[in-house]
C-alpha positions in Angstrom: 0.0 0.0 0.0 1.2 3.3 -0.7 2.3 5.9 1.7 -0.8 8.5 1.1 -3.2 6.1 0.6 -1.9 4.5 4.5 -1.9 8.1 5.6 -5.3 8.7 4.6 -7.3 5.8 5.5 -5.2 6.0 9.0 -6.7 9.6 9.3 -10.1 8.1 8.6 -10.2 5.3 10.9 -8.8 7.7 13.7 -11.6 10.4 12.7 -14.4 7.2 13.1 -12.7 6.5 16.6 -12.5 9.8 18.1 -15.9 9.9 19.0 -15.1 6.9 21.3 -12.2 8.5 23.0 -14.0 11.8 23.4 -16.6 9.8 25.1 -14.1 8.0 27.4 -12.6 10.8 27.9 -15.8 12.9 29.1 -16.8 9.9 31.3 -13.4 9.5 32.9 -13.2 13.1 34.1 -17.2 12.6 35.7 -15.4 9.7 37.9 -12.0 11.7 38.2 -12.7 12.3 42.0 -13.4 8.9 42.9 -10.1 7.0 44.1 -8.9 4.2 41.9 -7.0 1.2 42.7 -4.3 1.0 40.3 -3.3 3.6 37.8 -5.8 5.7 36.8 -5.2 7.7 33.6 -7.3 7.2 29.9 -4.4 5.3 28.8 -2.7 3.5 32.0 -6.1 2.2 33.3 -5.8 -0.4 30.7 -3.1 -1.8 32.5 -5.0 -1.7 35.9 -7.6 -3.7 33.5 -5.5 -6.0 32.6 -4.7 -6.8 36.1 -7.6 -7.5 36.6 -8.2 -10.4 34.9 -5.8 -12.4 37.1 -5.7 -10.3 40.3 -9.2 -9.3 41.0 -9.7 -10.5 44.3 -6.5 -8.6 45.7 -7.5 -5.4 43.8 -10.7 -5.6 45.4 -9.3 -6.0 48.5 -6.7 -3.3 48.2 -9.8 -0.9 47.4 -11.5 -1.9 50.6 -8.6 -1.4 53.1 -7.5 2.0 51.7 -11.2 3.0 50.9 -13.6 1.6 53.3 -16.7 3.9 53.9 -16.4 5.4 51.0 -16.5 4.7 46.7 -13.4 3.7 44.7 -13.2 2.6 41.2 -11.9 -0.3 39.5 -10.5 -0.2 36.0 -11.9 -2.8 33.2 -11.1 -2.3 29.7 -14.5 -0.9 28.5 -15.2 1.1 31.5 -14.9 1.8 35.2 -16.2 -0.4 38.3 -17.9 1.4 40.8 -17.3 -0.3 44.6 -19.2 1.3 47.5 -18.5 0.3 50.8 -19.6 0.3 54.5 -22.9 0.0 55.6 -24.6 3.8 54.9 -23.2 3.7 51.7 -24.7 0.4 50.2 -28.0 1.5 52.1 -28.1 4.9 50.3 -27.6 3.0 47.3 -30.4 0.4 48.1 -32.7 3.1 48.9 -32.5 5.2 45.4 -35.1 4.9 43.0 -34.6 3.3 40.0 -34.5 6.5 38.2 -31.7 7.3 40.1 -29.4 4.1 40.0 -31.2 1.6 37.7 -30.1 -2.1 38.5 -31.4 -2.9 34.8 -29.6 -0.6 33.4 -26.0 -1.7 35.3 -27.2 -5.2 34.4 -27.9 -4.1 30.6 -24.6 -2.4 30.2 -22.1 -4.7 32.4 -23.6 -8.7 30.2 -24.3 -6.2 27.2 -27.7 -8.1 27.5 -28.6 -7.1 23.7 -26.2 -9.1 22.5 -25.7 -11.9 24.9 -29.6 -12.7 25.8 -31.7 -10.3 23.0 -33.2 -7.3 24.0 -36.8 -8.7 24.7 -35.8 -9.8 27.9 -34.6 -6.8 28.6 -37.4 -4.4 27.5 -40.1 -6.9 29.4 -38.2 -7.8 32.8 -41.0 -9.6 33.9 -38.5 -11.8 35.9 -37.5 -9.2 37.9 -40.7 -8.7 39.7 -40.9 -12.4 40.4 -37.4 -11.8 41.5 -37.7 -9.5 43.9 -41.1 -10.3 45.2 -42.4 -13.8 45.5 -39.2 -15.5 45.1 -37.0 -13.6 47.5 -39.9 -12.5 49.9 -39.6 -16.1 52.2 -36.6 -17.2 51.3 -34.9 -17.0 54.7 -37.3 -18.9 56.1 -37.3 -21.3 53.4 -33.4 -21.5 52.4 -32.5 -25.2 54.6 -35.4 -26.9 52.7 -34.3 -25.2 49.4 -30.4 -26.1 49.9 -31.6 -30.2 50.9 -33.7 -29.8 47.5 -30.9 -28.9 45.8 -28.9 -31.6 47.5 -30.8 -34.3 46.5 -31.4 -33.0 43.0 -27.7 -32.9 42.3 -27.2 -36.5 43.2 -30.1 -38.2 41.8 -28.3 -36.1 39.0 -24.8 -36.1 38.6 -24.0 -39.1 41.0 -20.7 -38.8 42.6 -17.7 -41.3 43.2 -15.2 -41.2 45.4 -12.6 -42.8 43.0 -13.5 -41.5 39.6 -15.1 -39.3 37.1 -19.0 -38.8 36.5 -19.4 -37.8 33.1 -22.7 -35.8 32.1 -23.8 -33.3 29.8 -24.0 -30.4 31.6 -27.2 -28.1 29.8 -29.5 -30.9 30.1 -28.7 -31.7 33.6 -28.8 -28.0 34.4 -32.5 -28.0 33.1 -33.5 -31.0 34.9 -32.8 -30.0 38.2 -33.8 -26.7 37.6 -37.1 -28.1 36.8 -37.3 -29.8 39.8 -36.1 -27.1 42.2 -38.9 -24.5 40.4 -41.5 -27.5 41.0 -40.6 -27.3 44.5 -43.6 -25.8 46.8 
């Protein structure tokens, strides 16, 4: 390829990402006064990211003993983790409506739920009322007899040996016992 015609679709290609930088860049500086754990630039975040993938636990924990009772962030590579912690923070947060802090909308944008489960479950979260409301309404009271459920589900199931493999197919099995378990009264 010739020199010019590199130089121009290069020029092109960094005009069509721009927008995405400026956006970064505008979103970054809103979360500027939030610590970070890790480097915290537009550019050096990514490396914070990357530890991430195989440190999180300990950069978790690092953000908790140098910021407990307060926020910090966490880098990934498409954004920034928000971590609130000590007890008047998370209940602030539990107690803000949903146009406020929207737990379908963090839920949309961290599994990029359009493209991993379709957008129809998204734009009719029926589940979520059954979620919060029946399902979790009793489940203190109900949680031993759900966990021995559960127990004897996974070994009617996926029998276990002491000396050796049990080979299944693990969707199938998944469904069964979920089955069972949603039958349970």
């Amino acid at each position: 390829m010739e020199t010019p015609t590199f130089a121009v679709l290069l020029l092109v290609a960094s005009l069509l990402y721009v927008p995405s930088i400026w956006r970064t860049f505008l979103h970054n500086r809103k979360l500027r006064s939030i610590p970070a754990v890790g480097p915290s630039g537009t550019l050096t975040s990514y490396i914070g990211a990357i530890r991430l993938f195989f440190h999180s636990q300990e950069m978790v924990q690092e953000g908790y003993n140098k910021f407990h009772g307060s926020l910090f962030k966490i880098p990934t590579l498409t954004s920034w983790t928000i971590v609130a912690t000590g007890g008047k923070l998370i209940d602030e947060i539990r107690r803000s409506p949903d146009d406020v802090l929207s737990a379908s909308e963090a839920i949309r944008e961290m599994l990029y739920t359009e493209l991993t489960i379709g957008p129809e479950h998204m734009d009719d979260p029926f589940h979520v009322e059954v979620i919060k409301r029946p399902l979790t309404k009793n489940i203190g009271a109900r949680l031993a007899d759900v966990q021995d459920e559960i127990m004897m589900a996974f070994k009617d199931f996926i029998p276990a040996t002491e000396s050796e493999w049990t080979r299944i197919t693990a969707y199938p099995t998944i469904m069964d016992i979920v089955v069972i378990l949603i039958g349970w009264n």
